[in-house]
C-alpha positions as CSV (number, residue, x, y, z in Angstrom):
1,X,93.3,64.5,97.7
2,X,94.2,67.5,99.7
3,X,94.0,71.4,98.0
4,X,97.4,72.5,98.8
5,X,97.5,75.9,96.3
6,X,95.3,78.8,95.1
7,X,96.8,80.6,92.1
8,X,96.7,83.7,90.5
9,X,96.7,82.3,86.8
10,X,97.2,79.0,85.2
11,X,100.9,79.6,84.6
12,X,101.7,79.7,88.4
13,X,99.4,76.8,88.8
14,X,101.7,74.7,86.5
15,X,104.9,76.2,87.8
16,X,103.9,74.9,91.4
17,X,102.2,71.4,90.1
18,X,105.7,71.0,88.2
19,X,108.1,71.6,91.1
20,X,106.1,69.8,93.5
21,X,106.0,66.7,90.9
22,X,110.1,67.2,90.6
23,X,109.9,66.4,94.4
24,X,107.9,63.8,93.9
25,X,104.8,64.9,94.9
26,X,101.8,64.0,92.4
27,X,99.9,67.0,91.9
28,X,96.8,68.0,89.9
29,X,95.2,71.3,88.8
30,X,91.8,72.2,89.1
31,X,89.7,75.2,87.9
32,X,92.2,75.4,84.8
33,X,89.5,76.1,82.3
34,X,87.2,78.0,85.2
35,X,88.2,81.3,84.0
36,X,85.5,81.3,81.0
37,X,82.9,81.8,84.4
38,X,84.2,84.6,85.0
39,X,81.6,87.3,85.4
40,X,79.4,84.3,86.8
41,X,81.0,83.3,89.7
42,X,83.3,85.3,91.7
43,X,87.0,85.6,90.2
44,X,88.2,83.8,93.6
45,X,85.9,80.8,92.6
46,X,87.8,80.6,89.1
47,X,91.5,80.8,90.3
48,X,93.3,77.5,89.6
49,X,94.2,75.4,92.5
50,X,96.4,73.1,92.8
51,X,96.0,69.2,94.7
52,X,97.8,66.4,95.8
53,X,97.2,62.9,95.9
54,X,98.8,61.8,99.2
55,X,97.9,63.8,102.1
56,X,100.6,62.4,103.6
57,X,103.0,64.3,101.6
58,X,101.2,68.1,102.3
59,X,104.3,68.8,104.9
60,X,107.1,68.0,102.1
61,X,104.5,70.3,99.5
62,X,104.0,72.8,101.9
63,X,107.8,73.3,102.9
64,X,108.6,73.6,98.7
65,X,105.5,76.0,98.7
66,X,106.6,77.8,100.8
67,X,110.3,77.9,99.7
68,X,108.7,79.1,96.6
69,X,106.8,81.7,97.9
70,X,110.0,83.7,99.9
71,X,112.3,83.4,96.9
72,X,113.7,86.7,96.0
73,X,112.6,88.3,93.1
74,X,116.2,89.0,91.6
75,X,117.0,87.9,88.0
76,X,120.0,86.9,85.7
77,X,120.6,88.1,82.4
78,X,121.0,85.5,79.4
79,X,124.7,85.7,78.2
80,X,123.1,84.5,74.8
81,X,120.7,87.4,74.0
82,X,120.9,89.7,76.8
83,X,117.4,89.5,78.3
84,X,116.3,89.5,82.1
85,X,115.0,86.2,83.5
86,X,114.1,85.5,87.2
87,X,116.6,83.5,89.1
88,X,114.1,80.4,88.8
89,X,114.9,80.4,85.5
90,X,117.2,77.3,83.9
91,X,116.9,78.7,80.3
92,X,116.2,82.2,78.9
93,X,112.2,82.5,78.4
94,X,113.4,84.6,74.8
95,X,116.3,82.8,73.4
96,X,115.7,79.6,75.2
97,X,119.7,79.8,75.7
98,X,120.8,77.3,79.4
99,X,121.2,80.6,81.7
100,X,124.6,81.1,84.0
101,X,124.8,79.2,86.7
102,X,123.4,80.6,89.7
103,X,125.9,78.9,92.6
């Protein structure tokens, strides 16, 4: 197993295991629950990371990381309700509407 992520909160943890597992990479997260040692150890020690199984796959999870990482922050509005969602987005986080295609 090979740490191929720190993250800033659980969420993004799980956003990045769940891509890379879309590209078939199996992924895990670790430190998940670590934030309850907060004030213990350092908050860098508690941020969720994220590993893969094969190292022989950290190239293909590096190149998505990295895709991910240089996306532009724009966003499309939900046709159903009118809210804001980033690009990333395939339904509206509010209304769980499908959101416009993006191509």
């Amino acid at each position: 197993m090979q740490r191929i992520f720190t993250a800033s909160g659980i969420g993004e943890a799980r956003l990045v295991q769940q891509m890379l597992e879309a590209a078939g990479v199996r992924a895990q997260i670790f430190n998940d629950h670590a934030s309850g040692a907060l004030g213990e150890l350092p908050a860098t020690e508690t941020w969720p990371e994220v590993w893969i199984e094969r190292e022989s796959q950290s190239a293909l999870a590096r190149a998505l990381i990295s895709g991910y990482e240089s996306a532009p922050d724009e966003a499309v509005s939900c046709r159903g309700c009118g809210e804001s969602n980033p690009v990333t987005f395939e339904i509206c986080w509010h209304c769980r509407q499908p959101l416009p295609d993006r191509t």
